[in-house]
N, C-alpha and C positions, 0 to 999 in steps of 0.2 A: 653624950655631946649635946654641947645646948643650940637650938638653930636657930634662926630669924628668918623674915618674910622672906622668898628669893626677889632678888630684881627683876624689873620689869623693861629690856633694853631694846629697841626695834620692834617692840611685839612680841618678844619671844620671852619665855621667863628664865633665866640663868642664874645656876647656883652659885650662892660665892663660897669662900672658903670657910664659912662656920658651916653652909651645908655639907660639904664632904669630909669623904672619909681621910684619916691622917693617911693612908699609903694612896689616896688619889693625889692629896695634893705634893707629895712630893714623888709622883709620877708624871704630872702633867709637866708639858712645855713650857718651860720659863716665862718667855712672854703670854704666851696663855694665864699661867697664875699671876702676874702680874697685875693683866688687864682685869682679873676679878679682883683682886686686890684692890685698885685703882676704882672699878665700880662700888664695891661696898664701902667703903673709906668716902666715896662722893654720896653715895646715898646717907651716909650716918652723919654726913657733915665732920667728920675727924678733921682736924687741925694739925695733929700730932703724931708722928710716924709712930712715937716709943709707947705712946698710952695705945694704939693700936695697937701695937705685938701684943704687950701686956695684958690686953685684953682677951687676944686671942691664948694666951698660956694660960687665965685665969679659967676662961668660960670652955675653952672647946678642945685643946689640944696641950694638956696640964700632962705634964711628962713627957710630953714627946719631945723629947730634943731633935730629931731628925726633920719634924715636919716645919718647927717653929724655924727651924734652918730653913726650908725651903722658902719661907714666908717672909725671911729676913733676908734673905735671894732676890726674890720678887720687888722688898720695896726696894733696895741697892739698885733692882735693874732700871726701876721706873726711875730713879734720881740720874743715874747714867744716863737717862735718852732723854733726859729733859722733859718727860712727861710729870713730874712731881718739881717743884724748885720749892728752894728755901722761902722763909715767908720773911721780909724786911721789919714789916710790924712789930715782929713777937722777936721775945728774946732768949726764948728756947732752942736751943742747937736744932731738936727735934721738931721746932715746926715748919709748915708747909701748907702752899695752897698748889693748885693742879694750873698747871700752867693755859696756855692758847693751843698749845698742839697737845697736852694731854685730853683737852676738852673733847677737841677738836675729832683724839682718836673714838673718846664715848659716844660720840655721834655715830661714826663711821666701823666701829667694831674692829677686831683684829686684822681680819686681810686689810683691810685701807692699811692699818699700821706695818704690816709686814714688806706691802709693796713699795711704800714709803722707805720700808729701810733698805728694801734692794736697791731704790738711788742713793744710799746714802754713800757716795764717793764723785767727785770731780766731774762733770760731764765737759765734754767741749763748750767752747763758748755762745756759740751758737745755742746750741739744747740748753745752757743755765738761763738763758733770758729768755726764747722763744716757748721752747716745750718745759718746761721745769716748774714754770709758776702754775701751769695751765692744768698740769698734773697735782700739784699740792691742791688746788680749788677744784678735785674733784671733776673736774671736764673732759675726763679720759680722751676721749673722740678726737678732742682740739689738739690736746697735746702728742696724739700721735699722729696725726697729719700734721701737726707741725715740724715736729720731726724728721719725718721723712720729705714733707717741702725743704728743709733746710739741706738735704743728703741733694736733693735735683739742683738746689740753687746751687751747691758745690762743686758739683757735676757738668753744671751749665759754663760753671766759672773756668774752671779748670780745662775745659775742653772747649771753649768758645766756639761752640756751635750755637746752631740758630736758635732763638726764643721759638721757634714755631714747631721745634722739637721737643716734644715733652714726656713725661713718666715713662715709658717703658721701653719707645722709640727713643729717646734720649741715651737710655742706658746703653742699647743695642749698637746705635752708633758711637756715644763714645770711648764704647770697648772691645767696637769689632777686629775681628780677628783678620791678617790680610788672607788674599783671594790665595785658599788649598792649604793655610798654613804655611805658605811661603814667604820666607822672609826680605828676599831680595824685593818685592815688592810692597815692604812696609807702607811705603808714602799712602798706601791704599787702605792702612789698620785704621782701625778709629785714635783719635786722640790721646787716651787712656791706655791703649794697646801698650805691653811690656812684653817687649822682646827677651826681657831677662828670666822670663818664666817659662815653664815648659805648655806647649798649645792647651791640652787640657786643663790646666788651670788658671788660662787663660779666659778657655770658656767659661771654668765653673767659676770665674772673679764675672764676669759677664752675668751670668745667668743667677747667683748673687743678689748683685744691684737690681737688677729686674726683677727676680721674684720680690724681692722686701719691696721694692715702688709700688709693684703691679698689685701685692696684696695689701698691703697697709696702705699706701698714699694713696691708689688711683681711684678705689671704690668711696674713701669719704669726698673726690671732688665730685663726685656725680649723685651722690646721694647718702643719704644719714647712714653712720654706720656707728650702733650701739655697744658700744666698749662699757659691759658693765662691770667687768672682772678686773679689777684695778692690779692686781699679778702682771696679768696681758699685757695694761699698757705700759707698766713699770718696764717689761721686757721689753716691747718696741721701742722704747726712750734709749734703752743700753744697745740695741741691734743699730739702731740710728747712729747714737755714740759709736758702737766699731767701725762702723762704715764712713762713718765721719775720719776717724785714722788713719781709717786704710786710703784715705784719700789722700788724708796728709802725707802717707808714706810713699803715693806715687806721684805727687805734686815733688816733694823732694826728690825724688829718682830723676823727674822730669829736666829741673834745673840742677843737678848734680850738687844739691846744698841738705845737711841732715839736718836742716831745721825746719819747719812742718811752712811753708811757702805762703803769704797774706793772703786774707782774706777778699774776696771782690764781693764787694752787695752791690 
């Protein structure tokens, strides 16, 4: 097999796919061969998706049909997620230049790519404008106190208690439970209180909202809190997003209406 220099990506040196072996590359993770695909192809300066195979059938992997499949996997996946687009210029079906977010992944390596695509679905509206940008520009930190500031501003709304209530005392009152579990004495639950559910999962709807405030929101207001695992904050974005629903779903209970109740900012 013929090989060339490996790249050179963060510091670290990574093989691409003329360096390995034909049963690695069509063992590795799809997006894994991808993203080496996507590296070598920006290193060689390739233009052209087809003169690449070609090249790899020619020099490194000359009979394998199985692996040049896997290779032919790979560029298919980079066209689907928009890291590869068609090139306007050229008049070749096959050409291509690497798009703003494929650049964007070679800077940032696969996990950024990965946690990126775990938002890849609808968030509330709140998280698409507040936390969603904050998170593409790499600001982890910002984007998940944002997040969870939007879960208390809904919480605030919803339950119109005092501004002088906040993170976790917020939560506490506006989903407290009435005095013993007794129902006859609702007027006394917090605002949020659902009588329609059974006490203990009452609490744990309570204890819920508070542990996500108290762990993600409360510690970036009082001091830096270093999200460097872009997974992590991918997930606090989506816990946010459920919590955001589950709001909407007792905002609705609340006015006896199944459509998710406006928003107050």
């Amino acid at each position: 097999m013929i090989k060339h220099d490996s790249l050179i990506y963060g510091g670290t040196m990574q093989p691409t796919p003329w360096d390995l072996h034909a049963d690695v590359v069509m063992s590795l993770p799809l997006d894994d061969l991808a993203l080496r695909v996507l590296k070598d192809a920006h290193n060689s300066k390739e233009w052209n998706w087809q003169n690449w195979l070609n090249s790899a059938r020619q020099h490194a992997y000359s009979g394998n049909r199985s692996a040049l499949r896997a290779l032919s996997e790979a560029w298919a996946w980079l066209l689907n997620r928009g890291l590869v687009i068609w090139d306007p210029e050229q008049s070749s079906p096959a050409a291509f230049v690497i798009s703003r977010q494929g650049h964007e992944t070679l800077e940032r390596d696969l996990p950024w790519l990965r946690a990126v695509q775990r938002l890849d679905l609808q968030l509330v509206p709140e998280l698409e404008a507040k936390a969603r940008p904050q998170f593409l520009r790499g600001d982890f930190e910002a984007a998940a106190f944002m997040a969870m500031k939007e879960v208390e501003i809904r919480v605030r709304a919803l339950s119109e208690l005092s501004d002088s209530l906040v993170g976790t005392k917020l939560m506490q009152a506006a989903f407290r439970l009435p005095p013993k579990d007794d129902v006859d004495r609702a007027s006394e639950a917090g605002p949020l209180w659902r009588p329609d559910i059974d006490p203990g999962e009452s609490v744990a709807l309570m204890d819920l909202f508070k542990g996500a405030i108290g762990l993600f929101k409360n510690p970036a207001s009082h001091r830096r809190v270093d999200y460097t695992d872009s997974t992590e904050a991918a997930e606090i974005l989506l816990l946010a997003d459920l919590l955001m629903r589950l709001l909407d779903k007792i905002g609705a209970t609340s006015t006896g209406d199944d459509s998710p109740p406006p928003r107050s900012r």
